[in-house]
C-alpha positions in Angstrom: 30.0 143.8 30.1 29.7 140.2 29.3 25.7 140.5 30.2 25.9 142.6 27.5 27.6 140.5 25.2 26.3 137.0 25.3 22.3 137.9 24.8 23.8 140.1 22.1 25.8 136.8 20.8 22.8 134.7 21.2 20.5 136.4 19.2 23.0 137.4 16.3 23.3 133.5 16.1 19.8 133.5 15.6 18.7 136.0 13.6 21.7 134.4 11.3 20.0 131.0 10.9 22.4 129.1 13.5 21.9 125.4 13.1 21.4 122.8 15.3 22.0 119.2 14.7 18.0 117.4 14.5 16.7 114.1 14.4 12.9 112.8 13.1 11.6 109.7 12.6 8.5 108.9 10.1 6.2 106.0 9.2 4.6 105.6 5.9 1.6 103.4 7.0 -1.1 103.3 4.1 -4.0 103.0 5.9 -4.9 100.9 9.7 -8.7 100.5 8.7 -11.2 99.6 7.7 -12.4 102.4 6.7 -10.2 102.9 4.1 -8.2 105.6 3.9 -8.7 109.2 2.2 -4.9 109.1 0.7 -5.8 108.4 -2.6 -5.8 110.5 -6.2 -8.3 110.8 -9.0 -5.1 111.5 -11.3 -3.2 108.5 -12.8 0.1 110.8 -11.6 -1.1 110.9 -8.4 -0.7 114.8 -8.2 -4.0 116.9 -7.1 -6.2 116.7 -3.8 -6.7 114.1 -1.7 -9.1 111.3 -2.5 -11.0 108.3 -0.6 -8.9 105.2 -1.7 -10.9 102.6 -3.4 -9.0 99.3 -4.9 -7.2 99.8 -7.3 -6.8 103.4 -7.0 -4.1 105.6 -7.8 -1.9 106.6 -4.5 -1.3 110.9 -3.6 2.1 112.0 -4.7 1.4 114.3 -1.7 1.5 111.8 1.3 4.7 111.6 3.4 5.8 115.0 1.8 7.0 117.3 5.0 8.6 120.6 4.0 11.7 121.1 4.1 12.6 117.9 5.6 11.5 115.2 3.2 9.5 114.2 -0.3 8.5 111.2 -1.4 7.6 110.0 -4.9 6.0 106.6 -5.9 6.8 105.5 -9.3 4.7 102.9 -11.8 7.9 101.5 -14.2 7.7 99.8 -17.5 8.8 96.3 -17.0 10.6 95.7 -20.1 12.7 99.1 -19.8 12.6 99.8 -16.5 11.5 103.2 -17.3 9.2 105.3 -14.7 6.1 105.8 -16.2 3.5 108.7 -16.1 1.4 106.5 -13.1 1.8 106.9 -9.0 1.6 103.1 -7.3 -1.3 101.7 -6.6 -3.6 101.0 -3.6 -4.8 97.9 -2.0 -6.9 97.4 1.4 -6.4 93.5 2.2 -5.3 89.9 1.3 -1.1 90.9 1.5 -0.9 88.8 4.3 -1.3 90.3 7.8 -1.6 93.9 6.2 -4.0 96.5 6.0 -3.4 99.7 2.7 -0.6 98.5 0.6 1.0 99.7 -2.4 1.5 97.9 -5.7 2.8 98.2 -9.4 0.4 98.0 -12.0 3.3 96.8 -14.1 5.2 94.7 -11.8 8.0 97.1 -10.7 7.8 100.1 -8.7 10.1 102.6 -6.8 9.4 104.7 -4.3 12.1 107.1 -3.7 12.6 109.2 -0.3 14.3 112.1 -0.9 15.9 114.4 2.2 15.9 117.9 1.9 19.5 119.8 1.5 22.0 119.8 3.9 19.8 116.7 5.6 20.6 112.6 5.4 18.3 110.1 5.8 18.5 106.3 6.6 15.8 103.9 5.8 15.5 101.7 9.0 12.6 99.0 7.9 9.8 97.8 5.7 7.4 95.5 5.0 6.7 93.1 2.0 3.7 91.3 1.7 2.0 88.8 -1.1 -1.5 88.5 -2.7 -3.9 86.3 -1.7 -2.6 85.6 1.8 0.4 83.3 0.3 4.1 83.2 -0.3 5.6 84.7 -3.5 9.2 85.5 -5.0 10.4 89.2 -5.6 13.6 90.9 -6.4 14.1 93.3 -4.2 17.4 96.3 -4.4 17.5 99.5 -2.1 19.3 102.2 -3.8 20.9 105.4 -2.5 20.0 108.2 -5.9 22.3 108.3 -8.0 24.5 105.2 -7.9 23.3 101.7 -9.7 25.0 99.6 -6.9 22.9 99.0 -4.1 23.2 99.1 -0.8 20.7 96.5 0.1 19.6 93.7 -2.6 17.4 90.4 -1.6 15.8 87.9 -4.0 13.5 85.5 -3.2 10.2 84.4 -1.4 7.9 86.8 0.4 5.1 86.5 2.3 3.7 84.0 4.8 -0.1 82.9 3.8 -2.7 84.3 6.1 0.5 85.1 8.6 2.8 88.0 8.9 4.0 89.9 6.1 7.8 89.7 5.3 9.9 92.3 7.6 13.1 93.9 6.3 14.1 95.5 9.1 17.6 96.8 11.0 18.8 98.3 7.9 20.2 101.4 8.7 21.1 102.2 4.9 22.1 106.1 5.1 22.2 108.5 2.3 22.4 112.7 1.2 20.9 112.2 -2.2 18.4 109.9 -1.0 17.1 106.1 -1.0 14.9 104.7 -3.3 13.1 101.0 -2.6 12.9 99.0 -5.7 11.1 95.9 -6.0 9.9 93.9 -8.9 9.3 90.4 -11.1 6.4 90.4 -9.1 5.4 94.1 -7.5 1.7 93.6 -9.2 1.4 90.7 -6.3 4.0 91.7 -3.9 2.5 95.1 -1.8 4.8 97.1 0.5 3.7 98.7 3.7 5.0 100.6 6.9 8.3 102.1 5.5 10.6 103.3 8.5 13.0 106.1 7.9 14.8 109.0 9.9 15.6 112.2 8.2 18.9 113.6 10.3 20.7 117.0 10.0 20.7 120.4 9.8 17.7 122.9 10.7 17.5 126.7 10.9 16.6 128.5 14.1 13.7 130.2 13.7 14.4 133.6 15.7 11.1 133.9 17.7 9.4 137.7 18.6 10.9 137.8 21.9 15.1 137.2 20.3 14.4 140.1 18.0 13.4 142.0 21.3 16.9 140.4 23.6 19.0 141.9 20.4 17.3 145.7 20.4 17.6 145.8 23.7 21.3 144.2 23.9 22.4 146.4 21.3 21.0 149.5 23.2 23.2 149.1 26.0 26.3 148.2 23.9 25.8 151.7 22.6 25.0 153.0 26.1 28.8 151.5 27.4 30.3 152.4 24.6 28.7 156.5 25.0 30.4 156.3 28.8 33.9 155.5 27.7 34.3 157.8 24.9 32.8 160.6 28.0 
C-alpha cells in the first residue's frame, strides 16, 4: 500500500503548486565593453525595444526584469521636488573612474528601485559609485526598503578615486518584501552607479513536469484497483 500512496502524495503536491524555498543571485552590470552595449531605449521612458547605447542615451526599463522573480525601474527625479519624472536614467561608457556603462541622472537625483515578486524577499548585497572625469566627488546617498522614508542604509560624502577604483558599497545585506530602492543625489548627473548585487530569496511553484501527471494516473489507478479487491 504505501507504494501506492507516496507517488500518489508526491504528485498531488505537485500538481498543487508545492513550494520550495529558492535562492538567485543577479548582477546589473551596464555594459563590460567596448563595444558598447545594446541596452539602451529610443524612448525618454525607457519603455519599447532594445536599442544600441550611445552617450547620453536613455537606459531600457526592460533590463534586469526576470518574470516572476524580479523588476526593476530606473527613475530620472526633479531635484527641487524630488518627484520621479517621465525619464529612465541615463547611460555613460567611460571617465567614472575604473568603470565601464554607468547610469546617471539627468537631473541630479535618481532611484532605481528593485522590486521582488510576491511571496519573494530580496536583499541588496553591493554596489558601485563612481565620479566623472576620473576624480573624487561628494554624493548623498540613502537605500530605501518601499514604502518606509527611514532608511536602512544612508552615506554622505566623497566618491570616487581619480583614474582609480570606483567607490564600493558592499556587505550590505539590506533585506526587504516590498522591495529596495537605491537613491542617490546632490550630484547623480556626475556620480554614475554600476554593478548592483542583489539576491531574490523565497517561494517558487513546482512546475509539475509530463512525466508527474503520468506517476498520479497511474497511482490513482491502483488506488482504485486496491480499493475494488477489498470491497470483493
Amino acid at each position: 500500500m504505501k507504494q501506492v500512496v507516496v507517488p500518489i502524495a508526491l504528485a498531488v503536491a505537485a500538481l498543487c503548486g508545492q513550494s520550495t524555498l529558492a535562492a538567485q543571485t543577479y548582477t546589473l552590470d551596464f555594459g563590460t565593453g567596448p563595444p558598447t552595449p545594446t541596452l539602451c531605449s529610443a524612448a525618454v521612458s525607457g519603455i519599447g525595444p532594445l536599442t544600441l547605447c550611445s552617450i547620453g542615451a536613455n537606459f531600457n526599463q526592460s533590463y534586469g526584469d526576470v518574470a516572476g522573480v524580479v523588476n526593476v525601474a530606473y527613475t530620472e527625479v526633479n531635484q527641487t521636488g524630488g518627484v520621479p519624472t517621465a525619464s529612465s536614467l541615463r547611460w555613460w561608457d567611460s571617465n567614472y573612474n575604473n568603470l565601464y556603462g554607468v547610469l546617471y541622472s539627468n537631473s541630479s537625483w535618481a532611484w532605481i528601485d528593485l522590486l521582488p515578486a510576491a511571496g519573494k524577499t530580496l536583499t541588496l548585497n553591493s554596489f558601485l559609485l563612481g565620479a566623472w572625469v576620473n576624480t573624487t566627488r561628494n554624493t548623498n546617498l540613502a537605500v530605501y526598503s518601499i514604502g518606509s522614508s527611514s532608511p536602512l542604509f544612508s552615506f554622505v560624502g566623497p566618491v570616487g578615486n581619480g583614474s582609480g577604483p570606483a567607490t564600493t558599497f558592499g556587505g550590505l545585506n539590506l533585506s526587504s518584501s516590498t522591495g529596495i530602492r537605491i537613491e542617490w543625489r546632490n550630484d547623480a548627473f556626475n556620480v554614475g552607479i554600476d554593478d548592483i548585487n542583489f539576491t531574490v530569496s523565497g517561494a517558487a511553484s513546482v512546475v509539475p513536469e509530463p512525466g508527474t501527471w503520468a506517476l498520479m494516473i497511474t497511482g490513482l489507478g491502483m488506488l482504485g484497483v486496491v480499493a475494488r479487491r477489498r470491497r470483493v
